[in-house]
C-alpha positions as semicolon CSV with decimal commas, in nm:
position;residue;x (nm);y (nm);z (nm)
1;X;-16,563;-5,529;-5,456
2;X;-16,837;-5,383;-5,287
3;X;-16,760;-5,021;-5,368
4;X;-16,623;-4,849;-5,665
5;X;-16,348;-4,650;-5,500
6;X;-16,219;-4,939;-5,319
7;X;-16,117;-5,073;-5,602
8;X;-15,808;-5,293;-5,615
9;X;-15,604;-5,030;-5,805
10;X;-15,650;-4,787;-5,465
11;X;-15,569;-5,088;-5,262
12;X;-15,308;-5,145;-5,464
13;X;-15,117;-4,863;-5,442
14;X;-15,120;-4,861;-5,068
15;X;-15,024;-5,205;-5,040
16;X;-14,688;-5,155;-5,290
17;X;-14,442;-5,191;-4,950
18;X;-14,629;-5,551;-4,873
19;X;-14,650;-5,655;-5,215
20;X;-14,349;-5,653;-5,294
21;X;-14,207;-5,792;-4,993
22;X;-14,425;-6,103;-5,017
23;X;-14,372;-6,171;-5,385
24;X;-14,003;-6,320;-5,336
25;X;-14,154;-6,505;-5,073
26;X;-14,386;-6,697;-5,315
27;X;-14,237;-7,067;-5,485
28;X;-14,162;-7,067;-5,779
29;X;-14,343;-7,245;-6,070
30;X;-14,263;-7,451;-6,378
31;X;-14,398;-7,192;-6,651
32;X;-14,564;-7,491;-6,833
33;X;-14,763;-7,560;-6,581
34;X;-14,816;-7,195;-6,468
35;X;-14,965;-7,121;-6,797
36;X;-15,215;-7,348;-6,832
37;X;-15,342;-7,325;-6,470
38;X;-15,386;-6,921;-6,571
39;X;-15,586;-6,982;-6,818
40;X;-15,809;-7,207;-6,621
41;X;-16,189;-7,065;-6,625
42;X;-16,303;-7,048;-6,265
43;X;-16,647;-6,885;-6,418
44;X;-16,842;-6,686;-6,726
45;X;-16,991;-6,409;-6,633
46;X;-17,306;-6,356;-6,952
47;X;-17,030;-6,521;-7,141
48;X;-16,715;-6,369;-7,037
49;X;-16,464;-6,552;-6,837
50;X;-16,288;-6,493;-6,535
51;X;-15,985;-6,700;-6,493
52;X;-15,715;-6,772;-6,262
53;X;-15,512;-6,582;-6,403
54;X;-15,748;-6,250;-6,339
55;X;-15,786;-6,444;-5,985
56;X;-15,413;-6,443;-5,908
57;X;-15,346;-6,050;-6,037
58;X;-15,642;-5,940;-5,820
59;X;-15,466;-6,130;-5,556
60;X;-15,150;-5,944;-5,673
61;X;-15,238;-5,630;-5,717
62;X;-15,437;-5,641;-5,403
63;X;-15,118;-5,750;-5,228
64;X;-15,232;-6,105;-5,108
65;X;-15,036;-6,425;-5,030
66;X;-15,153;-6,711;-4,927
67;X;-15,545;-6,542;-4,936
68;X;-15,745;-6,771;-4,735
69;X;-16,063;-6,949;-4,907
70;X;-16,302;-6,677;-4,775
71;X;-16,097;-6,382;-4,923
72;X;-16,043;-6,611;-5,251
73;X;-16,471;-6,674;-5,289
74;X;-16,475;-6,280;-5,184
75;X;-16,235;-6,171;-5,463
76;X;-16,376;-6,361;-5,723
77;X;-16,730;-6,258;-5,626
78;X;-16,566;-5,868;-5,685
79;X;-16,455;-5,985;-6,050
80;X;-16,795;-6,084;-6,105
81;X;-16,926;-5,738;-6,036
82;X;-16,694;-5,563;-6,228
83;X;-16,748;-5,755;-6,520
84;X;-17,115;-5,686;-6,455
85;X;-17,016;-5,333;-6,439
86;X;-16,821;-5,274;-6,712
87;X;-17,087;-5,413;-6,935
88;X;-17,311;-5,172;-6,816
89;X;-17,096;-4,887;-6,792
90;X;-17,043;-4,942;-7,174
91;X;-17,401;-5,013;-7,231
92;X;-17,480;-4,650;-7,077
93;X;-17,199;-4,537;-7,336
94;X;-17,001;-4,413;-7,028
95;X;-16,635;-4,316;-7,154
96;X;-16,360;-4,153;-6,943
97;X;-16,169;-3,882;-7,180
98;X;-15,853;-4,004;-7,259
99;X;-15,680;-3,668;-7,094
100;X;-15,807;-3,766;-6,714
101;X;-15,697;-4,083;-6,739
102;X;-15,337;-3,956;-6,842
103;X;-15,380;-3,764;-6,556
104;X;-15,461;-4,031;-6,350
105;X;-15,247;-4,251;-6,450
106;X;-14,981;-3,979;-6,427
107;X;-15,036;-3,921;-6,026
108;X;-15,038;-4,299;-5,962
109;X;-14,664;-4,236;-6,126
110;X;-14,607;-3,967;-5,923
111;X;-14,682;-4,117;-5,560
112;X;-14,489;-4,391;-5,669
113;X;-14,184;-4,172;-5,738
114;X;-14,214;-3,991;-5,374
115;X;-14,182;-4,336;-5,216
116;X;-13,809;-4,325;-5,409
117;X;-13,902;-4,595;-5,647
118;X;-13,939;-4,635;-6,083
119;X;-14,294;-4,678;-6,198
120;X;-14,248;-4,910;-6,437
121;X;-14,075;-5,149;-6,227
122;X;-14,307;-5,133;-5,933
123;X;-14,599;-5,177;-6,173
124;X;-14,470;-5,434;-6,366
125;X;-14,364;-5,658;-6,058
126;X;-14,707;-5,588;-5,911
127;X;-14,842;-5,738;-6,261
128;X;-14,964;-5,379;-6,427
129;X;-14,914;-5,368;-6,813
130;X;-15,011;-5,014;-6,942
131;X;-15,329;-5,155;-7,060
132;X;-15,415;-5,333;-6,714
133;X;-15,370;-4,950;-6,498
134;X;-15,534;-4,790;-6,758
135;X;-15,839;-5,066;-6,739
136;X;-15,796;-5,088;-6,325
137;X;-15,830;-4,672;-6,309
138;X;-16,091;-4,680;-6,584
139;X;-16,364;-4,822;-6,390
140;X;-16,409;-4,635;-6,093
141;X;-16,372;-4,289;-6,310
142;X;-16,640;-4,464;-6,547
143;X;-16,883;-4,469;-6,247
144;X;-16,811;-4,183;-6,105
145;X;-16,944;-3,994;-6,447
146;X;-17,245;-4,206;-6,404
147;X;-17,291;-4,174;-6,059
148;X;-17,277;-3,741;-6,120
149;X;-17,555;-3,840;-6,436
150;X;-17,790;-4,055;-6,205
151;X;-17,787;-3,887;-5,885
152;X;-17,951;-3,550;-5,831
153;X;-17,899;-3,207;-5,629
154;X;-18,291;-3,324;-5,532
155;X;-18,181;-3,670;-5,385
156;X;-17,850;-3,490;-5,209
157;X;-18,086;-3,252;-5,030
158;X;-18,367;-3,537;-4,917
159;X;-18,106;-3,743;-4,812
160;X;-17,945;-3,471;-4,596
161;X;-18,237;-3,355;-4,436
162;X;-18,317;-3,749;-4,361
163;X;-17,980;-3,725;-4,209
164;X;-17,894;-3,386;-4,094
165;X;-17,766;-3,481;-3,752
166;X;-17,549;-3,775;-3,833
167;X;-17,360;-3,510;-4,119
168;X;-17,397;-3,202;-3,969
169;X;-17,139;-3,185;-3,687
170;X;-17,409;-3,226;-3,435
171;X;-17,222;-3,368;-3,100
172;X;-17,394;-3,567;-2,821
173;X;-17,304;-3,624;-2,449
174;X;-17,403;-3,987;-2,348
175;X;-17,368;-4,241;-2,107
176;X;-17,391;-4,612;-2,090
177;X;-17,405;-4,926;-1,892
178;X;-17,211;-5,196;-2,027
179;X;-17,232;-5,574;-1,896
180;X;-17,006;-5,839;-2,043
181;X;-17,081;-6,141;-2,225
182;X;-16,917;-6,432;-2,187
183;X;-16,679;-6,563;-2,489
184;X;-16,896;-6,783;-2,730
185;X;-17,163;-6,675;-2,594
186;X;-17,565;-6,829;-2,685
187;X;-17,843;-6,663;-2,795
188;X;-17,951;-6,715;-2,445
189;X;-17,690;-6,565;-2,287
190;X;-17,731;-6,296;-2,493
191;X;-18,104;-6,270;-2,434
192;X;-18,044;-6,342;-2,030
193;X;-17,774;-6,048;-2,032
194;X;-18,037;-5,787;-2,225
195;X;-18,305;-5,897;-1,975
196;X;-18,071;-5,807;-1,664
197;X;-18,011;-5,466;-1,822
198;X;-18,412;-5,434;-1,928
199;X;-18,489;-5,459;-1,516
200;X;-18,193;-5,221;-1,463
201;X;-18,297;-4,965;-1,700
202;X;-18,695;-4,997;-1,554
203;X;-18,539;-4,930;-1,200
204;X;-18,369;-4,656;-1,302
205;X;-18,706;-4,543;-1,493
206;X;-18,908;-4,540;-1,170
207;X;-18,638;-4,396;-0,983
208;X;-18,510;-4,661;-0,752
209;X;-18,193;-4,566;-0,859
210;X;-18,033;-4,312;-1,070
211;X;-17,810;-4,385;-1,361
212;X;-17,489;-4,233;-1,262
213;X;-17,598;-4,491;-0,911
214;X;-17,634;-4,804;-1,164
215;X;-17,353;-4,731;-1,407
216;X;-17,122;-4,759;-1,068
217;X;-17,331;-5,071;-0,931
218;X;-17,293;-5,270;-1,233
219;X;-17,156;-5,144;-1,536
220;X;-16,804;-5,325;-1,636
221;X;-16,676;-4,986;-1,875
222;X;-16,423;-4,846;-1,792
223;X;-16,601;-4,483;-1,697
224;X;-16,824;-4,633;-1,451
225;X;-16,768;-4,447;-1,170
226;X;-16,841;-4,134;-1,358
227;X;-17,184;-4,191;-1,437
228;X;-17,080;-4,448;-1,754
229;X;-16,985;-4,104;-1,916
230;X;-16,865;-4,157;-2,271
231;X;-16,647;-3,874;-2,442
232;X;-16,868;-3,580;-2,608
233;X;-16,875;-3,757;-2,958
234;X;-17,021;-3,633;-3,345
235;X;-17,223;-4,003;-3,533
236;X;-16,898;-4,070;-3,630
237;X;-16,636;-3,937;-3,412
238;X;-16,444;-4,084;-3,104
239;X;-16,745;-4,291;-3,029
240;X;-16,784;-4,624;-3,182
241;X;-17,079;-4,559;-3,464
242;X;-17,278;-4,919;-3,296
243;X;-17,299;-4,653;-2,999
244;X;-17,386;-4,311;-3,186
245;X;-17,625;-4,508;-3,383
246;X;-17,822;-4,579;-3,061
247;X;-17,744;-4,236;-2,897
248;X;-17,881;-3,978;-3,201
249;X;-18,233;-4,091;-3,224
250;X;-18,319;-4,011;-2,817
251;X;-18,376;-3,688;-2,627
252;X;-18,232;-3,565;-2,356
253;X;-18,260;-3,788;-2,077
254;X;-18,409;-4,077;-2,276
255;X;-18,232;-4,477;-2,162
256;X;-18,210;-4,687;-2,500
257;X;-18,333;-5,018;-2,465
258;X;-18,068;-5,306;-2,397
259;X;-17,829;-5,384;-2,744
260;X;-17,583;-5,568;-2,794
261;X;-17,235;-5,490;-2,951
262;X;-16,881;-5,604;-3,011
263;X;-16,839;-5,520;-2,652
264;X;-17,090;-5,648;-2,459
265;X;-17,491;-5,557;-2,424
266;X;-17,532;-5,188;-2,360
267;X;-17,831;-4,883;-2,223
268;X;-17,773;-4,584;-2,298
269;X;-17,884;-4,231;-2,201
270;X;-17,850;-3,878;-2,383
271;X;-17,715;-3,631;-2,105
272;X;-17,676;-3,335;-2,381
273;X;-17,687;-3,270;-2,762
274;X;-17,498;-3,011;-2,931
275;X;-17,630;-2,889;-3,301
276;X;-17,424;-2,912;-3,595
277;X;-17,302;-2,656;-3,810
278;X;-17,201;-2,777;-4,149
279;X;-17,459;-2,706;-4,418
280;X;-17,532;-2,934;-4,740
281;X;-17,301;-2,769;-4,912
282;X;-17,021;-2,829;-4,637
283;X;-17,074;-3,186;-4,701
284;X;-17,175;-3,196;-5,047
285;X;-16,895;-3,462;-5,126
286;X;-16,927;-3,671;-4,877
287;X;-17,333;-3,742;-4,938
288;X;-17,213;-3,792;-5,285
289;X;-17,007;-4,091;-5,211
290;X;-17,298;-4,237;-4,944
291;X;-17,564;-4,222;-5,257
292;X;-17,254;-4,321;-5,484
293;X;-17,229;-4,607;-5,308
294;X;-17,602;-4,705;-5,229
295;X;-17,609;-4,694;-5,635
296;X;-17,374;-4,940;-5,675
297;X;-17,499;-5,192;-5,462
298;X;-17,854;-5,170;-5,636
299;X;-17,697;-5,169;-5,991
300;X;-17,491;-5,479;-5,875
301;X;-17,817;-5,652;-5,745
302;X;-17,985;-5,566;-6,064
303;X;-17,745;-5,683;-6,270
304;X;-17,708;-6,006;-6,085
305;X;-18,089;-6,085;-6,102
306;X;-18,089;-6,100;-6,468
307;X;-17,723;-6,222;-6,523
308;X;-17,600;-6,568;-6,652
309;X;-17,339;-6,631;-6,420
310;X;-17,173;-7,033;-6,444
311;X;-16,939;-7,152;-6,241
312;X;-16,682;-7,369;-6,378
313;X;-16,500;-7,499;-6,061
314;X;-16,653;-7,582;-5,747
315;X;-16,666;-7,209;-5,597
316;X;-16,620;-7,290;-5,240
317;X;-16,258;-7,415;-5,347
């Protein structure tokens, strides 16, 4: 769980129409046998345990069958953090009222009733007790209280003003030049395929050749015989963000220098930039959840550095 409002309660809910398909899919178990593997320990977290039976509701809840070993090692590393969170949460005497969590727990209710269906039954069969949703919508409210205590209209500004283009609307007009790599490829592939593109772009620098002229020589996108023109894009818009991320920091008629991507190993130019609009209080919300999230992660690696955490089984299995 590497965010507090990705919970597996949020997940959950999504994943109701999948959950409950899967679960009459799944053998079933002699209850002996069933009962003592749930209470197996898989591992203490500063004492408390986490056991297979927390393990298989997460997996549950999360809508998961069959989870391979990466998700599994993944899942039980998010139990880990939210027991390290929930400590702290009640160490910072951080309590959700009882009357938003009603609340909460009464809209969970109610998008489950649009979809045509009883909460309590879809709850239960999903493995929710009363006290288990409560617990599950507790946490992320908890932090969110927390996260409005520790992070201040002084942060929200810095960090918009750090970041004023990528959350301000601003659009930019760009081109690239994309060569492929092959599949599997090598470090030195990689590095052979960025060197091509480092002689293109310094051609195109000392104008041997323009980049509309290169883009249609040897670019492999799609838009190369308009220039390598990519569609007019905001940081995260149409564009793929491994792109805007590149494009943003150059001026107009700036080439990037080769990178590599899902897609291949790109240059890119800035043909145009168009300013943003939105103001910090247009976006207000949205910073909140970047910082939010920022938090978390450094609470989490906090709390890990000084946490006794034991592993009962092996934890690659």
């Amino acid at each position: 769980m590497s965010f507090p409002f990705r919970i597996s309660l949020i997940v959950s809910i999504f994943a109701v129409g999948i959950s409950l398909h899967t679960q009459n899919t799944l053998p079933a178990a002699d209850p002996e046998n069933k009962e003592t593997s749930s209470s197996k320990v898989l591992v203490t977290v500063n004492g408390q345990s986490v056991t297979q039976a927390d393990l298989d509701f997460a997996y549950l809840s999360r809508g998961m069958v069959n989870a391979p070993e990466t998700a599994r090692q993944q899942v039980l590393e998010g139990l880990i953090n939210q027991r390290l969170i929930e400590d702290f949460l009640a160490q910072q005497k951080i309590t959700v009222p009882p009357q938003q969590l009603d609340q909460s727990v009464l809209r969970i209710e109610k998008l489950i009733r649009k979809k045509g269906d009883a909460p309590e039954q879809i709850l239960a069969k999903m493995g929710f007790t009363p006290e288990k949703l409560r617990a599950a919508i507790a946490l992320p409210l908890s932090w969110n209280i927390y996260a409005k205590r520790e992070i201040t209209p002084a942060q929200m500004q810095t960090y918009f003003d750090a970041h004023r283009e990528e959350l301000d609307g601003t659009r930019v007009e760009a081109s690239h030049i994309l060569l492929k790599l092959p599949e599997n490829a090598n470090q030195e592939s990689i590095q052979h395929t960025k060197q091509k593109l480092a002689a293109l772009r310094k051609q195109i620098l000392a104008g041997t050749l323009t980049f509309t002229e290169a883009a249609a020589q040897h670019s492999v996108a799609p838009s190369k015989n308009e220039g390598g023109k990519l569609v007019t894009s905001a940081y995260r818009g149409k564009t793929p963000v491994v792109l805007t991320e590149q494009i943003f920091p150059l001026k107009a008629g700036e080439i990037s220098a080769p990178f590599q991507s899902p897609f291949g190993v790109h240059i890119v130019t800035l043909n145009k930039k168009h300013p943003g609009q939105f103001s910090l209080e247009d976006i207000r919300g949205d910073i909140f959840k970047i910082l939010s999230q920022s938090l978390w992660k450094n609470t989490i690696q906090k709390l890990r550095g000084n946490a006794k955490i034991e592993w009962k089984t092996d934890s690659s299995n």
